[in-house]
VOPAGU-2260 file (C-alpha; in pm, 1 decimal, decimal comma):
REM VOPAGU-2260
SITE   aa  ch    i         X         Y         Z
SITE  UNK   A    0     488,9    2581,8   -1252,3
SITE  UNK   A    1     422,1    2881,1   -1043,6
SITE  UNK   A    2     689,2    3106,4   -1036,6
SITE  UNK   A    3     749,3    3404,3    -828,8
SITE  UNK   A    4     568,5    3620,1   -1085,8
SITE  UNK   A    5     271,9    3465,7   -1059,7
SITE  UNK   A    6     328,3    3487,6    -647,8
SITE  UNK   A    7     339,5    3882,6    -668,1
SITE  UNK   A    8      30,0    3890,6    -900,3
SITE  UNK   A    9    -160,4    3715,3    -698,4
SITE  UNK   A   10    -106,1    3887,9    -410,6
SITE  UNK   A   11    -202,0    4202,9    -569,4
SITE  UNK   A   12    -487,0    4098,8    -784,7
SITE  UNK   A   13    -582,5    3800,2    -629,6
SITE  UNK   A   14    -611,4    3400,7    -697,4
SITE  UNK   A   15    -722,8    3227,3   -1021,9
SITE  UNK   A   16   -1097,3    3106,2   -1017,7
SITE  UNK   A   17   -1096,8    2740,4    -917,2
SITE  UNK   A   18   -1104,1    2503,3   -1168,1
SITE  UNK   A   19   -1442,4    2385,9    -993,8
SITE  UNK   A   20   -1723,9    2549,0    -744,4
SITE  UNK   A   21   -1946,9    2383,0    -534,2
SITE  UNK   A   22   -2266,5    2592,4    -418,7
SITE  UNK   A   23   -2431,8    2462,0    -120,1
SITE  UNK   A   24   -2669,6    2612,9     161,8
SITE  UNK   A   25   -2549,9    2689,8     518,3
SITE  UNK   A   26   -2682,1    2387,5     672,3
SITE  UNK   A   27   -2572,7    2171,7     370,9
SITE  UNK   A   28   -2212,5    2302,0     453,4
SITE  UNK   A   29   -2269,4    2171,2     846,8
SITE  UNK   A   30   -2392,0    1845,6     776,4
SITE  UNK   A   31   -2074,9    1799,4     490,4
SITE  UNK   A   32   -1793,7    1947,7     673,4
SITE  UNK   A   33   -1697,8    1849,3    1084,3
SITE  UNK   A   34   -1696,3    2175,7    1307,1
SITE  UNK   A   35   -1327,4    2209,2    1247,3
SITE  UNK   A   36   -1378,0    2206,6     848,4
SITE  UNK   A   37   -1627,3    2406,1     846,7
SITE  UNK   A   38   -1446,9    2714,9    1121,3
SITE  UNK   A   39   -1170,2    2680,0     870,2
SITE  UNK   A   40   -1368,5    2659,4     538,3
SITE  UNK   A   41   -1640,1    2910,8     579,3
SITE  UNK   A   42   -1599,6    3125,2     888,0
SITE  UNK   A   43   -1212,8    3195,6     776,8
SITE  UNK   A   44   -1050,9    3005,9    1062,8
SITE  UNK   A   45    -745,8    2857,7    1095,5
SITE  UNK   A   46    -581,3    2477,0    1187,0
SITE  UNK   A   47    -403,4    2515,3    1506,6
SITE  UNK   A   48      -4,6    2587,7    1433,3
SITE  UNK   A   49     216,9    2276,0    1474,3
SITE  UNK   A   50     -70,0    2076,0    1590,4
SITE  UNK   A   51    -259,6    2021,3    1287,3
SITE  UNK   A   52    -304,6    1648,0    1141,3
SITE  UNK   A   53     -35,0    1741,3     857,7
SITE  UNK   A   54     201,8    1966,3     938,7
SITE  UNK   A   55     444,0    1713,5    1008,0
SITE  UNK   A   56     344,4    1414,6     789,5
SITE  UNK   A   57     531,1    1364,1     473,3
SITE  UNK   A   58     393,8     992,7     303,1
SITE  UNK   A   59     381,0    1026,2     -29,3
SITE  UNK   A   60      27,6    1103,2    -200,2
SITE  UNK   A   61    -182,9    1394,8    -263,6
SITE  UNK   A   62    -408,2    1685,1     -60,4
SITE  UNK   A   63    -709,3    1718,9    -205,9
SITE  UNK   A   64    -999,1    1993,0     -76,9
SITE  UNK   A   65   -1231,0    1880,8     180,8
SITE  UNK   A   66   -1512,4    2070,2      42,1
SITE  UNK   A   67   -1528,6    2020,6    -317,3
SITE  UNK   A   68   -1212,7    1732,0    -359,3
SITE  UNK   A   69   -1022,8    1908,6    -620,6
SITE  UNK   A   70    -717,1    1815,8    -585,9
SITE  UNK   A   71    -487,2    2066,6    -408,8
SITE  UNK   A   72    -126,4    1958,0    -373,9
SITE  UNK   A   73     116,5    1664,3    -453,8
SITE  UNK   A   74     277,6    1557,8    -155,9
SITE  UNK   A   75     590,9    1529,4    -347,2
SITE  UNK   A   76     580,2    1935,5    -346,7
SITE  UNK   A   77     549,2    1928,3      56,8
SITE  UNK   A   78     856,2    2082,4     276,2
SITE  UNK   A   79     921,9    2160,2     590,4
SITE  UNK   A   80     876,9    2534,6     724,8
SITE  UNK   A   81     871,1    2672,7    1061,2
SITE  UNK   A   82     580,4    2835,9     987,9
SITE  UNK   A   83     320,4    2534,8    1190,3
SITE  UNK   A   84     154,8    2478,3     861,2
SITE  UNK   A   85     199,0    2227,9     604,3
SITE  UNK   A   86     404,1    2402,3     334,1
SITE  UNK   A   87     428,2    2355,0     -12,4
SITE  UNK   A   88     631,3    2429,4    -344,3
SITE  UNK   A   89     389,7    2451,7    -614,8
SITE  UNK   A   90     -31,4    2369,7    -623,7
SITE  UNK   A   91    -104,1    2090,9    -806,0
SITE  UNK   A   92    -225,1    2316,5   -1110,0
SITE  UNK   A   93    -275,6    2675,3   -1179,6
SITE  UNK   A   94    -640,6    2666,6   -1005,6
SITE  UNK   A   95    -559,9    2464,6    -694,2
């Protein structure tokens, strides 16, 4: 469980490694990931607030990364914030 601790620290020092990295080359990254995935996953874009496919879904199931599939989030950790984005409690594990 990540606690508010952990929160602070990695804010200041950054997050974990990922439990897994995939390596691939620009144009590898273009023909994986749609134009929206790929704005958001390697140019440092973001999903529109409030409009974005999740941000108000809440079915039960999990979030996993579009561009390795590590699994992310339980959906069961999902609430609703004000902030346009979905929001959650707790990553699925320490490296999510």
């Amino acid at each position: 469980m990540l606690r508010w601790k952990d929160v602070i620290y990695y804010a200041k020092y950054g997050n974990p490694e990922p439990y897994r990295r995939v390596e691939h080359t620009v144009q590898e990254w273009k023909l994986f990931l749609n134009p929206e995935q790929y704005r958001v996953m390697r140019k440092g874009g973001t999903e529109s607030p409030y409009r974005n496919a999740y941000c108000k879904v809440y079915d039960p199931g999990t979030y996993m990364c579009a561009g390795c599939g590590s699994l992310l989030f339980n959906a069961a950790a999902k609430y609703q914030a004000i902030s346009g984005w979905p929001s959650f409690k707790q990553p699925a594990s320490k490296g999510a």
